[in-house]
N, C-alpha and C positions, 0 to 999 in steps of 0.2 A: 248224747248219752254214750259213755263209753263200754263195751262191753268186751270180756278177756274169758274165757273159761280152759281153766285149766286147777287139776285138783294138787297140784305142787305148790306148798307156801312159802318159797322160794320167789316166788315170781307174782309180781303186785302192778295192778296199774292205777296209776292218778289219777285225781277230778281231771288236771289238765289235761291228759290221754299219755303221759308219760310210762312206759312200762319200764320195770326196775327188776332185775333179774339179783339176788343174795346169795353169795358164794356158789358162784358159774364154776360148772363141771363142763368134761368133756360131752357128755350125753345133750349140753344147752346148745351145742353146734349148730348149724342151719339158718335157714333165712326167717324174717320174721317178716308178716305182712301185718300192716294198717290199710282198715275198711273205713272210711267216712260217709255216712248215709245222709241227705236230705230229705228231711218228711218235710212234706208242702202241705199247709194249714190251709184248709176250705174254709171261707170266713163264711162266716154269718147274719143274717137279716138283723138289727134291731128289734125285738121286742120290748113294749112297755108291759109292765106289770100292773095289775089292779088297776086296771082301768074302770073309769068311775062313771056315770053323768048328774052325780048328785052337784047341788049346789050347794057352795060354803056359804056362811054367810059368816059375816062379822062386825065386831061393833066400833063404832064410832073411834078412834084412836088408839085400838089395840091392834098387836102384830097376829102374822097369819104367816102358816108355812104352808105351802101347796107340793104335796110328794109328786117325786116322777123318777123310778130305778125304771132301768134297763139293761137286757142282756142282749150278748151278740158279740163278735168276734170278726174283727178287734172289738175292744173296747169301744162302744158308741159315744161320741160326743156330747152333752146336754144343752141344747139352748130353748131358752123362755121369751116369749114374745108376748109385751102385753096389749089390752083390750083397741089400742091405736092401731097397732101390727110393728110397733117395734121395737127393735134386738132391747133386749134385757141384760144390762153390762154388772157384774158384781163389784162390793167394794166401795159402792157408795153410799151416804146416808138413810138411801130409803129400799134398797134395793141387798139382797146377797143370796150369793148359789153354794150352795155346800156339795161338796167331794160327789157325795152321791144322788145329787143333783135334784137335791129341797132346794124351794127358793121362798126364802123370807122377806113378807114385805113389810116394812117395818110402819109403826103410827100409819094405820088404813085411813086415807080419807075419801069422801064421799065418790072424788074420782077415780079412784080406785078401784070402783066397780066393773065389772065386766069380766069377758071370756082371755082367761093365760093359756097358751096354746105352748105345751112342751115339745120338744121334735128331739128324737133322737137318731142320728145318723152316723154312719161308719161307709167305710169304702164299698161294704155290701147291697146299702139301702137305708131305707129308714122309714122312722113311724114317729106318729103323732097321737098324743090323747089334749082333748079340754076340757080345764077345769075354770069353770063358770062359781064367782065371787060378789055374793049383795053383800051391802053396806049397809048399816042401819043402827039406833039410837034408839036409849033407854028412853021409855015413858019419861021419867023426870030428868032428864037430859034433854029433852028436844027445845024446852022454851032455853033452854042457857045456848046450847050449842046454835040454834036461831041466832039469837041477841049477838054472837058474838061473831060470826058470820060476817065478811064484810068483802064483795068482791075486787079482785085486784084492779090496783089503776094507775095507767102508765103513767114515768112521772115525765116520757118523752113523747117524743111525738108518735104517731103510731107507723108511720112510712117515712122512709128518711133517702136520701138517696146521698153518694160521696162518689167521688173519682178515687180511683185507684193507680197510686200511683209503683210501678215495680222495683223489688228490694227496698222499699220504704214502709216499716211497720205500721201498724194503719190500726187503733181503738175504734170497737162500736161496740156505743154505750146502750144499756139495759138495764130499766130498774122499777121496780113496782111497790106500789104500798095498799095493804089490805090487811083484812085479820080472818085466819091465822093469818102469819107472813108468807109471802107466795114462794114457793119453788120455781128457780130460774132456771130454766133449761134453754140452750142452741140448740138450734136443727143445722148442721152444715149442707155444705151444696148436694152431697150424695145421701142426705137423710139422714146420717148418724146423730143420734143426739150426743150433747155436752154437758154434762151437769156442773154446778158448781163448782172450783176446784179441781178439775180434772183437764188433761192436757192430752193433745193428740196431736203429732206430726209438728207441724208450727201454728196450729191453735192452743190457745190456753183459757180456760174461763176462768176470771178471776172473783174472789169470794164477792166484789163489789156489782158483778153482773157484768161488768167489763170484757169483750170477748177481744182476746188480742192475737193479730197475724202478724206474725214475725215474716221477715222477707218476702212477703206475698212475688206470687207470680201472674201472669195474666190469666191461667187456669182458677185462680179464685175467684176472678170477675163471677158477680151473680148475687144471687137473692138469698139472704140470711136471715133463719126465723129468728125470734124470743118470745118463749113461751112463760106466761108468769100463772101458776094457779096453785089456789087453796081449797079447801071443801067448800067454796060459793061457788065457783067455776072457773073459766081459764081465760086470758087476755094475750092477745098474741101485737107480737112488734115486727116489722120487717127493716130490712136494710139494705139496701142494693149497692153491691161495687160497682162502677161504671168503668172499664178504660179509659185510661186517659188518650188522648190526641195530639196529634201535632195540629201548632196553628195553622190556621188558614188565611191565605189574603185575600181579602171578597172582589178587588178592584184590579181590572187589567188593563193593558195599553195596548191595543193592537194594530199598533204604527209607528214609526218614531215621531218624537216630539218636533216639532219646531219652531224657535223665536228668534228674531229680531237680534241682533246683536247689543247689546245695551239694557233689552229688559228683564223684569224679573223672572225668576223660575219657580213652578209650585210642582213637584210630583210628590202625590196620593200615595200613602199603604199602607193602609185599612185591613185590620187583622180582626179575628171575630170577638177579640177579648183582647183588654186592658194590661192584663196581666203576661202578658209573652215579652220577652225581651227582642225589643228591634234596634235594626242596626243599619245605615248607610254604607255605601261605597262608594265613593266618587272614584271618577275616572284617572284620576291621580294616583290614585290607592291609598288616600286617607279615608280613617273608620271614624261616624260619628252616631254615636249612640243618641236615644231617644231625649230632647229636652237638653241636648250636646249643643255650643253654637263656637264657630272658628272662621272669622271675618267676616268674609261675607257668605257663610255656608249657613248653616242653621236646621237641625231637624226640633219639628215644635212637637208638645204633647200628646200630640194627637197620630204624629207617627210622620207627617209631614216634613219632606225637605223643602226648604226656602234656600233658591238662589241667588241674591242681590247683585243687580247690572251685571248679567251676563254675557260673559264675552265670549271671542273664538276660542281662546284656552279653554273653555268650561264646556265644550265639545265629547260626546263621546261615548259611553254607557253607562247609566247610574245603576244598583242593585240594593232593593230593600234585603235584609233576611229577618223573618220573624220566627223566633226560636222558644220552643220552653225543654220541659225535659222530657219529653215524649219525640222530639224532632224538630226539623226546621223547614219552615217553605223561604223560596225565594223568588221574586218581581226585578227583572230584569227590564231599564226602559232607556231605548238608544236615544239621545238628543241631538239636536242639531241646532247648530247655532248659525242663521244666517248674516253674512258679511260678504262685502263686494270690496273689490282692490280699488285705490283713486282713480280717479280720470279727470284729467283736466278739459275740461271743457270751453274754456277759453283765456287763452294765455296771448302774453307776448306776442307780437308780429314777429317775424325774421327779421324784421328792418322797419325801424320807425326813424323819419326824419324831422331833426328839430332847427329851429330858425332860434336866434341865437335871446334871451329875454321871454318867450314864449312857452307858457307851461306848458308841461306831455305827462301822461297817464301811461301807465303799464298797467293792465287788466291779467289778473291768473284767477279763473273762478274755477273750482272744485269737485265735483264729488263723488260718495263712496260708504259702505256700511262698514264699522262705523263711521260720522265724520270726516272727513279728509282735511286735516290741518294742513294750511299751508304757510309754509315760508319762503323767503327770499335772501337771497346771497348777503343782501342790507340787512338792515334790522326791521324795516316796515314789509308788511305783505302786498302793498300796492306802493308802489314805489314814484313819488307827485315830484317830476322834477318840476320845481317852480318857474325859475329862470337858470334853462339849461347853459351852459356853458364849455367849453372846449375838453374841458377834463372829465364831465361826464358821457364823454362819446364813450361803447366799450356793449361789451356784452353783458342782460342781466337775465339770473334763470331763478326761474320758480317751482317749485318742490313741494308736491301735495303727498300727502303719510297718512296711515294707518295700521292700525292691526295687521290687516292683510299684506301690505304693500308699500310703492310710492311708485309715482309719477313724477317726472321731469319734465318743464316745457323752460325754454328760451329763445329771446328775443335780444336784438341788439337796436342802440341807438345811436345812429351817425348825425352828428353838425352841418347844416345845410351852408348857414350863413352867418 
């Protein structure tokens, strides 16, 4: 508030505190001062007005307004809680709060009945009145509204349970048939209900009973009501988001493997579900995916790698990974491929003497993991001089191989006679 006193109509001040001085004289000289004062407002309790304890009553499918003004300072809030205890939202078909804080409840039905608890509140405080609502039906009403009566029934299952998977929108369905036709409401995780057509945060109920999470988080993991009721009574549906998981591998190796050089290889990785994507690594660093086969590698349906005749190369560390989209484990199992280098065990003499017509033998026997193949400088591995002669005096060497290795042993043959 602006306030100026002075009895000269010369001198005018504005709503906005501007002072305006008309045809300044010398006598207007001097200083002017501006005073600005703060008055600080003592707020006030809520009180509710005409507070009642009568009971309304109302009839079968008419509307009902339930009064509740209040005073106080500031302005007190209004909210409506019905006969369940909960919040009372305006704006929907059965439901509205007017300015001064009437609440209409439109087509009353049987469940309808019960104590609306107004609360009025401000920064000060606050107060409550209740108003207690029967329901009830005309004499010649009651055998129709009977007959016509039919309780809700779900047309799904009544507990359902789903994985949740995150940032992936996720439908759960709800739908009831009865007569009247039932009212579908959600209960979300903190209790608010959802009515048909109405949207919160990134839920949405859709007119078909459809409750849809946009980008869910793993904060919505948890239990989802559906409430379906008409004037027979109420049928309720659950729905549980579960998190989803990374797979798990049930089976572990806790040693390194070990075979035989030559035979086959079977390693296990056994995931808790079908549906996970698995993957090989050989120690090469070739990838073979689940039901993948490349020579003699092979992983089977079942998650299993087959190694066909494995050799030294096939030495080393294989890794399953079982992945979905919640993560991935991984089975790491060292193998070992045993193999020994040749050894000849019995070769050649240093000197074998032969008479001239008289067959000789050269002996080179073998061995070693795998196999030890042997040859000789000739083309035969035992080398049968029948009837030696002058030009096959001379040195022969035999040469046993493998994987691993080789061995050399040599002998010579001198002509006696």
């Amino acid at each position: 508030m602006i306030l100026y006193f002075s009895y000269d109509q010369r001198i005018k001040v504005s709503a906005n505190g501007t002072l305006s001085i008309v045809s300044v004289t010398e006598k207007d000289e001097g200083e002017y001062l501006c005073v600005v004062l703060h008055v600080k407002v003592v707020a006030d309790v809520p009180v509710i007005a005409n507070k009642t304890n009568n009971v309304i009553r109302v009839l079968y499918g008419e509307s009902v307004s339930l009064q509740c003004s209040a005073k106080g300072e500031p302005t007190p809030l209004i909210l409506w809680f019905s006969p369940t205890n909960r919040a009372i939202t305006s704006g929907s078909d059965k439901y509205f709060i007017h300015e001064n804080g009437t609440l209409v409840i439109q087509k009353v039905q049987r469940f309808d009945g019960g104590n609306y608890i107004c609360l009025a509140r401000n920064s000060a405080g606050q107060d409550r009145t209740t108003n207690s609502m029967r329901v009830s039906s005309l004499r010649d009403q009651q055998k129709l509204v009977t007959d016509l009566l039919e309780t809700p029934k779900l047309k799904s299952p009544k507990m359902e349970s789903l994985l949740l998977t995150v940032g992936r929108t996720i439908n759960l369905n709800c739908s009831f048939e009865g007569s009247p036709t039932p009212q579908l409401t959600w209960i979300l995780l903190n209790g608010s209900p959802l009515l048909s057509g109405a949207q919160f945060n990134k839920f949405l109920h859709k007119s078909d009973g459809t409750l849809v999470i946009s980008n869910p988080a793993l904060s919505e993991a948890g239990t989802y009501r559906c409430l379906g009721r008409n004037a027979a009574g109420m049928v309720e549906r659950t729905v549980t988001l579960m998190p989803g998981h990374k797979p798990e591998i049930n089976n572990r190796y806790n040693s390194p493997i070990s075979i035989m050089n030559g035979q086959s290889l079977h390693l296990h990785c056994l995931s808790n579900t079908d549906s996970v994507r698995l993957a090989w690594t050989l120690p090469s660093g070739m990838v073979l995916n689940r039901s993948q086969r490349a020579g003699r590698y092979a992983v089977l349906p079942n998650g299993t790698l087959s190694v066909q005749q494995a050799s030294f190369h096939d030495r080393g560390s294989y890794t399953c990974r079982a992945s979905n989209e919640y993560g991935s484990s991984l089975l790491t199992v060292p193998v070992i491929i045993i193999a020994y280098p040749p050894r000849v065990t019995s070769g050649p003499a240093p000197a074998t003497y032969a008479k001239r017509g008289v067959a000789v033998q050269l002996n080179c026997v073998a061995t070693g993991i795998p196999k030890a193949e042997v040859a000789w400088e000739t083309p035969d591995r035992t080398q049968l001089i029948v009837s030696p002669q002058p030009r096959d005096a001379g040195l022969y060497r035999c040469t046993a191989r493998n994987s691993d290795g080789k061995r050399i042993s040599s002998g010579g043959v001198t002509k006696l006679s």
